[in-house]
VMD Tcl script that draws the C-alpha trace (Angstrom):
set ca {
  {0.00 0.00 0.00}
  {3.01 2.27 0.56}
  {4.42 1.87 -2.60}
  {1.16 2.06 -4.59}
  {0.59 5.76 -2.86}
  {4.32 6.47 -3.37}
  {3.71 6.16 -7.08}
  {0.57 7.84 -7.09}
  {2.55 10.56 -5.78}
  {5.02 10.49 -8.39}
  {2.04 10.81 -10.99}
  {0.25 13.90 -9.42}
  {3.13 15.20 -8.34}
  {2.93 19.08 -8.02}
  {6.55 19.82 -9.50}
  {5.19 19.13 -12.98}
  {4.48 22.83 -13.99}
  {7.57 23.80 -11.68}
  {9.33 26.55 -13.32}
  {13.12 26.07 -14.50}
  {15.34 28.81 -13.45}
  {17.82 28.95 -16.33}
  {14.99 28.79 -18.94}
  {12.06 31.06 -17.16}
  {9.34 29.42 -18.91}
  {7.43 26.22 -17.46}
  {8.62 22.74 -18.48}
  {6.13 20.68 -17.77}
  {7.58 17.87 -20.21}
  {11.06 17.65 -18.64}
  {9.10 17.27 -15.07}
  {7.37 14.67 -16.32}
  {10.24 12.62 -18.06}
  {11.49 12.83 -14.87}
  {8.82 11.58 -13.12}
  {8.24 8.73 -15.19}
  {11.83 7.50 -15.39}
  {11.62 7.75 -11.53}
  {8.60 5.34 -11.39}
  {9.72 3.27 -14.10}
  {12.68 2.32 -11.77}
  {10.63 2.24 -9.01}
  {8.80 -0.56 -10.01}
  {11.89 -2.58 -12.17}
  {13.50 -1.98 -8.69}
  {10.13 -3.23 -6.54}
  {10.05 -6.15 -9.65}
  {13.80 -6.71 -8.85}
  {13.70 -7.52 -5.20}
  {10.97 -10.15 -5.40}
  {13.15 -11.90 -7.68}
  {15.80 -12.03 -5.57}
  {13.62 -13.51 -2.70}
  {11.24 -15.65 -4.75}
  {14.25 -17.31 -6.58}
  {16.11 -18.81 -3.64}
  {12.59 -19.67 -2.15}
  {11.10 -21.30 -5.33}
  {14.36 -23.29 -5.64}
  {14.73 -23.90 -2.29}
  {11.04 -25.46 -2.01}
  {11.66 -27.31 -5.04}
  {15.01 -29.19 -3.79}
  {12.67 -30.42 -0.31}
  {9.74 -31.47 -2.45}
  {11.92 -33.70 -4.69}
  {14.39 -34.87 -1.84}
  {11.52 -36.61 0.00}
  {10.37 -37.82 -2.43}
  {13.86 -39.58 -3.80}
  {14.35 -40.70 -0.22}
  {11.19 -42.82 -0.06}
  {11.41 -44.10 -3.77}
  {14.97 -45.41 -3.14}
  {13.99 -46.82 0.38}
  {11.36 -48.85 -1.78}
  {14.32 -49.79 -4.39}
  {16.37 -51.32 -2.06}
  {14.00 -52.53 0.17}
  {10.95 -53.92 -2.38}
  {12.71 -54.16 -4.83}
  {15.83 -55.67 -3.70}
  {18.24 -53.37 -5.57}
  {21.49 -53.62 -3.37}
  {23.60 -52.17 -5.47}
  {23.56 -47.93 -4.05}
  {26.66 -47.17 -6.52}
  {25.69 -48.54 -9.33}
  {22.21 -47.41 -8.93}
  {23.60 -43.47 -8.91}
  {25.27 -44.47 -12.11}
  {21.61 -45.33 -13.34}
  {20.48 -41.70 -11.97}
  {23.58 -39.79 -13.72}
  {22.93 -41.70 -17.38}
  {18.84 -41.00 -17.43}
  {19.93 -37.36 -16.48}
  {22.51 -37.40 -19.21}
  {20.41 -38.65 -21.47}
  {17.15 -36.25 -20.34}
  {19.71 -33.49 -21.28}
  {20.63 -34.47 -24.38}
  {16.87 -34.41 -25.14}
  {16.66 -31.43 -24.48}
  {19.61 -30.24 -26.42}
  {18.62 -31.90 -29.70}
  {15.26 -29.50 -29.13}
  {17.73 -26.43 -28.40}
  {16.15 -26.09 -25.25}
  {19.25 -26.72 -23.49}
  {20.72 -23.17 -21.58}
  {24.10 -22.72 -23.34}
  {27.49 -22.20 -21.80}
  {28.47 -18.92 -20.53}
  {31.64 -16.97 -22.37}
  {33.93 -17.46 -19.69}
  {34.57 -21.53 -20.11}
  {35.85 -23.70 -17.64}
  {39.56 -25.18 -17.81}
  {39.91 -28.68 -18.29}
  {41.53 -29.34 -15.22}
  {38.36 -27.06 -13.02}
  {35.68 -29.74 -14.78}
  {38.03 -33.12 -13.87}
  {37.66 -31.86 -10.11}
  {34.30 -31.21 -10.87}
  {33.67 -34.71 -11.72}
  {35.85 -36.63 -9.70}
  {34.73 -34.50 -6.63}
  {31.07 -34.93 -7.56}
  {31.44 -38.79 -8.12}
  {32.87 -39.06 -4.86}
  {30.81 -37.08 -2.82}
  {27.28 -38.94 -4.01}
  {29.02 -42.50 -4.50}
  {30.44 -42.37 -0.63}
  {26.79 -40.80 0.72}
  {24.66 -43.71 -0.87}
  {27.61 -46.04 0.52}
  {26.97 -44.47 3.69}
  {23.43 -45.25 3.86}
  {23.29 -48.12 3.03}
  {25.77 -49.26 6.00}
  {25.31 -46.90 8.51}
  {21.56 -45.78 10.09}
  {20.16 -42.58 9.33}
  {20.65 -41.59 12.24}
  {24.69 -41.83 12.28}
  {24.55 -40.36 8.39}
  {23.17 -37.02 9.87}
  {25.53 -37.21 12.64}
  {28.14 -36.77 9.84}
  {26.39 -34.30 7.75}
  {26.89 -31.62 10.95}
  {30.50 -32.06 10.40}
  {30.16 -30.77 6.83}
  {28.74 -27.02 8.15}
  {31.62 -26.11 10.18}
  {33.56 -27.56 7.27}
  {32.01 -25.33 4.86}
  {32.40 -22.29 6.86}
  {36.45 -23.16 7.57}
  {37.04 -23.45 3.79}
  {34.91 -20.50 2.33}
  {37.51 -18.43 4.98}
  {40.27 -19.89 3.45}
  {39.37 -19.74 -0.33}
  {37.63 -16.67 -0.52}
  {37.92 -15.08 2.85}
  {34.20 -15.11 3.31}
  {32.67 -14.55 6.95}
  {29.30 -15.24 8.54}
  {28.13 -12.59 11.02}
  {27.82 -13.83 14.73}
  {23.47 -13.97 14.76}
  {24.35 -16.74 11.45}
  {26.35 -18.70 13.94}
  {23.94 -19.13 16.83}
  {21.56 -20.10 14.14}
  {23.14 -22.75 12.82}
  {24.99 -24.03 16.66}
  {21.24 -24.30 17.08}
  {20.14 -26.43 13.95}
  {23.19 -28.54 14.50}
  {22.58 -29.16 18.19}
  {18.61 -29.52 17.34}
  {19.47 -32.33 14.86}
  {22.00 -33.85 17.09}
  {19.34 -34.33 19.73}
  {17.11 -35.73 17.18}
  {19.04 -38.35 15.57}
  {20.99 -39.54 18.90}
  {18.78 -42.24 19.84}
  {19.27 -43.92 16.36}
  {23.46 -44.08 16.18}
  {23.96 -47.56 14.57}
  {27.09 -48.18 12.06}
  {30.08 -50.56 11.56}
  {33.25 -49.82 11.05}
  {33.87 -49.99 7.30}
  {30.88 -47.39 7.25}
  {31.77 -45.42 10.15}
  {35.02 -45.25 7.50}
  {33.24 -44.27 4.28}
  {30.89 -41.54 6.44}
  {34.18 -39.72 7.28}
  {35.85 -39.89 3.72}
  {32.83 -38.46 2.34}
  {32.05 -35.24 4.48}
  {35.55 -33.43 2.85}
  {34.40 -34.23 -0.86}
  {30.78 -33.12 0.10}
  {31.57 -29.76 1.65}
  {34.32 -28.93 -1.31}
  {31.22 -30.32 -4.34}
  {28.68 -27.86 -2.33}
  {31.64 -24.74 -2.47}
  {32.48 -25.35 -5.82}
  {28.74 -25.88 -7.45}
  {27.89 -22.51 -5.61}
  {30.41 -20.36 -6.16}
  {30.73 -21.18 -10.15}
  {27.42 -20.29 -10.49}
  {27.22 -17.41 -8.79}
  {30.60 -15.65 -9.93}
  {30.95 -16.90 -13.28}
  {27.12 -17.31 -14.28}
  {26.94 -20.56 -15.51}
  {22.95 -21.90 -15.34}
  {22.44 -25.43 -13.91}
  {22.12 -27.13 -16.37}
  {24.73 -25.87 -18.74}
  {27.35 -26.90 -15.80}
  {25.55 -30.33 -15.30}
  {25.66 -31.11 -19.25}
  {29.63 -30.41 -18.89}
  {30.06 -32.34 -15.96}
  {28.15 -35.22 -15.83}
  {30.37 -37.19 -18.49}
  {33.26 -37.31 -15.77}
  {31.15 -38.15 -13.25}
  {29.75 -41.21 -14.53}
  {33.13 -42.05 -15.71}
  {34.61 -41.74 -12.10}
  {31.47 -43.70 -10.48}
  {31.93 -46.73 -13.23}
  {35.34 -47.26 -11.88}
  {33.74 -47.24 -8.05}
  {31.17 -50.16 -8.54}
  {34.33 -52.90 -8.58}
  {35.41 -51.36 -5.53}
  {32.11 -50.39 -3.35}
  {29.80 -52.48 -4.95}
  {28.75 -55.93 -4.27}
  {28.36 -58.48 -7.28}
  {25.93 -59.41 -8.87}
  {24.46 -56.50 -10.24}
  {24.16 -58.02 -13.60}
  {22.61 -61.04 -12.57}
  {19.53 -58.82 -11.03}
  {15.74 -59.80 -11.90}
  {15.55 -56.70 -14.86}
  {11.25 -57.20 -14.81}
  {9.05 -54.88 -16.08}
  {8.08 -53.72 -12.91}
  {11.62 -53.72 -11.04}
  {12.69 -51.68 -14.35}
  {9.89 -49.02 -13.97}
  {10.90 -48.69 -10.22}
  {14.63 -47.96 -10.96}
  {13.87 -46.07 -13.87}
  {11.59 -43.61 -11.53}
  {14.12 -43.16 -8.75}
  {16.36 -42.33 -11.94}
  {14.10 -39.33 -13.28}
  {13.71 -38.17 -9.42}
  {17.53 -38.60 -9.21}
  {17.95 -36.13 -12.18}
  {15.32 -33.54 -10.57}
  {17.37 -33.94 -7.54}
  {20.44 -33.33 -9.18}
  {18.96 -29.60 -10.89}
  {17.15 -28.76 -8.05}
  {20.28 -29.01 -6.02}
  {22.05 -27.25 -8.72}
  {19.90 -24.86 -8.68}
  {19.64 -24.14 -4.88}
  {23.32 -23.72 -5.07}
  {23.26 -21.16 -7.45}
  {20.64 -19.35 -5.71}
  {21.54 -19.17 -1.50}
  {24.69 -21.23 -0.59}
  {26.82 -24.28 0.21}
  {25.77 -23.31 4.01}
  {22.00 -22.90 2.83}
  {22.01 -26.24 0.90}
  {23.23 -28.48 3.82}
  {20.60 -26.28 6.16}
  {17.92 -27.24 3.83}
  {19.12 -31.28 4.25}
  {18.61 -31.17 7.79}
  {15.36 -29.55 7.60}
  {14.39 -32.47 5.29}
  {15.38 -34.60 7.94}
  {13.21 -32.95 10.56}
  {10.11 -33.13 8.55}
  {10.46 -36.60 7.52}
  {11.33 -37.90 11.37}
  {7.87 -35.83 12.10}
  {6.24 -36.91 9.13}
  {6.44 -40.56 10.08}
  {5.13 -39.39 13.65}
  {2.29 -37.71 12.88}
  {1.10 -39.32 9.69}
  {2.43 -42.84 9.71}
  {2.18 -43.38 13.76}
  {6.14 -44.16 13.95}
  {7.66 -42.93 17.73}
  {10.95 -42.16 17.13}
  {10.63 -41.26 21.16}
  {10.20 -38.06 22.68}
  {13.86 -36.96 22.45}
  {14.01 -37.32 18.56}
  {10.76 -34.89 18.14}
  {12.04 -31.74 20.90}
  {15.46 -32.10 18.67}
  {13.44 -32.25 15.80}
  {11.47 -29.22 16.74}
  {14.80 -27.61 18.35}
  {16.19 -27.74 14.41}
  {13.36 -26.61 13.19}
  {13.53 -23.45 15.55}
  {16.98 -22.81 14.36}
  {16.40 -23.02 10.45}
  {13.52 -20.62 11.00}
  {15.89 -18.29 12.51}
  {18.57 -18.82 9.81}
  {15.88 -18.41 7.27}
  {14.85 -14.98 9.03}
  {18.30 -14.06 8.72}
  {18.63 -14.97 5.16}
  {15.68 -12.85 4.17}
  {16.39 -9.99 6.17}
  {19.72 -9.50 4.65}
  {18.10 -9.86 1.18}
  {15.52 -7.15 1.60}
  {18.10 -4.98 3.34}
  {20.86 -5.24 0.11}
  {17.66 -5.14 -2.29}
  {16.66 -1.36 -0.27}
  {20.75 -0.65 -1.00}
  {20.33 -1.29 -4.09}
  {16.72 0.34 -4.48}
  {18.67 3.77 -2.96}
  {21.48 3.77 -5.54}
  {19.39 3.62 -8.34}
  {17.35 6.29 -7.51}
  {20.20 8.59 -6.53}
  {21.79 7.60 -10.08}
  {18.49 9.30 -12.07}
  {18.38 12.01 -9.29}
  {15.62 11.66 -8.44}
  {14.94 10.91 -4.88}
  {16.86 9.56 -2.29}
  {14.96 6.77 0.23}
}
mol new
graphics top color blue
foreach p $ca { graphics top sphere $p radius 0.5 }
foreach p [lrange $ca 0 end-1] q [lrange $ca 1 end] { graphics top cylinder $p $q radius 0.2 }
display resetview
C-alpha cells in the first residue's frame, strides 16, 4: 500500500508545472520525463527484489519437495525391490539425467554455456569431486543408520564455513552462527537415539564429508561468480562423473548387479528413482546457485526434521520423545537462519533500491 501511494505521488506530483530557473518558462515535459523515469525504476526496482527472494525460495522449495520424495522411492528400491547395489544405482540416476539433457539439447532447449569456459583441469575436479561425494553418501546409507549419516552431515557445516575463509575469505556474522549451533545441536538431539554403524561405514561416512563440503563450495560459487545456469554446468560435468562412479562399482559395490531380476516392474521402479535422481540433481544445482553451500546443507537437515515428524504424525512411527524436541529444536533454528537470510536480502535489495534512484536524481529513500 506504501508503494502504490508512493507512485501515485510520483504521478500527481505538483513539481510538474515547476518553473526552471535557467529557462524562465514552465517545463512541464522535462518534469514529467522525470517523473516517469523515476517510477519506471521504481517498479523494475520493486520487480527486482521479489526476484531475488522468490528465486532462492522457489528453488529452495523445489530441492525439499523432490528430496523426500527420492528418499522414499529409493527406500522402496532397495528394500521392495531388492536393488542392493547404491553405486551402481547413482550411475543409473547420472545416465537417465545425461540422457534427459541431451533431449533437451537436440530440441535447443538446453541453456548454453556462458563466455567465460571452464579449464579442463576445473571440470576433472568437478567430476571426480562430484562422483565421490554422491558415491560415498549412498555407501553411507546403506551401512550406517540414518541416524549416524546425519551425525556426519553436521560435520560438513563447520567444514564449509572453515574453507569459504580460506578460499575466498568469506565470513558469517555472529546472529548466522547461533543459528546454525542451534540447527546442529537440534538435529543432534534428534538423531541420537538412532546411532547404529560398523566400522567400514563409520570409515566411508568420514571420507565423504571433505568431498561433500568442497562439491557444495564449488557448485555454488561457479554459479554465482561466473554465471553458468544449472544445467549448462551439469551437461559439462556429468560425463566425468559417470566415468569416475563406473570405476567405483568394482570397488564399493557388491556383485551381482548383472545377474539382477531386470522385470518390467523392477525396471519401472529404478527407472523412476532415476528421473527423481535427475530432478534432484537440478534442483540441487539450482539451490546452489541461488543461496549457498551453508543454505544447501541447512535445507538437508530440515528435510530430515520433517520426515522424522512426518512418520510421527502421519504414519504413527515414535521415534521417542527426544528425537521430536530435537526435531522441533532444528526446526527453531532453520527458521531463525531463514529470518536471517531474508532480512539481509531485503536490506541489500533497499541498498540497491537507494542507488538507483540517486543515479536518475531523483529521490533519495
Amino acid at each position: 500500500m506504501q508503494s502504490i501511494i508512493q507512485i501515485l505521488g510520483l504521478l500527481l506530483s505538483k513539481d510538474v508545472t515547476k518553473q526552471n530557473p535557467g529557462d524562465h518558462v514552465a517545463t512541464p515535459g522535462r518534469a514529467i520525463e522525470r517523473n516517469q523515469s523515476s517510477l519506471f525504476d521504481k517498479l523494475q526496482s520493486s520487480e527486482s527484489a521479489k526476484q531475488r527472494i522468490s528465486g532462492p525460495l522457489a528453488a529452495l522449495t523445489f530441492n525439499l519437495v523432490v528430496a523426500v520424495g527420492i528418499i522414499f522411492m529409493n527406500k522402496w528400491v532397495l528394500k521392495s525391490v531388492g536393488f542392493q547395489f547404491p553405486v551402481f544405482l547413482t550411475v543409473i540416476h547420472y545416465a537417465v539425467s545425461w540422457a534427459l539433457m541431451a533431449i533437451l539439447k537436440t530440441f535447443s532447449l538446453l541453456p548454453s554455456s556462458p563466455s567465460s569456459k571452464l579449464a579442463p583441469l576445473s571440470l576433472l575436479t568437478f567430476g571426480v569431486v562430484n562422483s565421490v561425494s554422491t558415491g560415498l553418501a549412498n555407501v553411507s546409507l546403506k551401512y550406517n543408520s540414518v541416524g549416524f549419516y546425519q551425525m556426519a552431515k553436521l560435520a560438513i557445516t563447520p567444514l564449509i564455513v572453515l574453507m569459504e575463509f580460506i578460499w575466498y575469505t568469506k565470513r558469517i556474522p555472529f546472529s548466522k552462527v547461533i543459528a546454525l549451533t542451534i540447527v546442529s545441536v537440534g538435529v543432534a538431539v534428534s538423531t541420537v537415539t538412532d546411532l547404529q554403524f560398523s566400522l567400514f561405514g563409520a570409515c566411508v561416512a568420514l571420507a565423504w564429508i571433505i568431498p561433500s563440503a568442497v562439491n557444495k563450495i564449488l557448485w555454488s560459487n561457479v554459479q554465482q561468480l561466473e554465471n553458468w545456469i544449472a544445467l549448462a554446468l551439469m551437461w559439462k560435468t556429468t560425463p566425468i562423473t559417470l566415468f569416475f562412479l563406473v570405476l567405483m562399482i568394482p570397488f564399493l559395490d557388491p556383485p551381482g548387479a548383472l545377474a539382477f531380476h531386470w522385470s518390467l516392474s523392477n525396471t519401472s521402479a529404478i527407472l523412476m528413482s532415476a528421473f527423481l535422481g535427475f530432478l534432484l540433481q537440478w534442483s540441487s544445482a539450482l539451490t546452489l546457485g541461488a543461496t549457498s553451500a551453508i543454505s544447501s546443507v541447512v535445507l538437508g537437515q530440515f528435510k530430515t526434521c520433517v520426515i522424522l515428524l512426518g512418520n510421527y504424525y502421519l504414519f504413527g512411527a515414535n521415534p521417542g520423545s527426544t528425537s521430536i524436541f530435537g526435531a522441533f529444536i532444528a526446526i527453531a533454528g532453520m527458521s531463525f537462519y531463514t529470518y536471517l537470510n531474508l532480512h539481509a536480502m531485503k536490506r541489500q535489495s533497499s541498498k540497491g533500491n537507494k542507488e538507483n534512484h540517486n543515479a536518475y536524481g531523483a529521490e533519495t529513500v
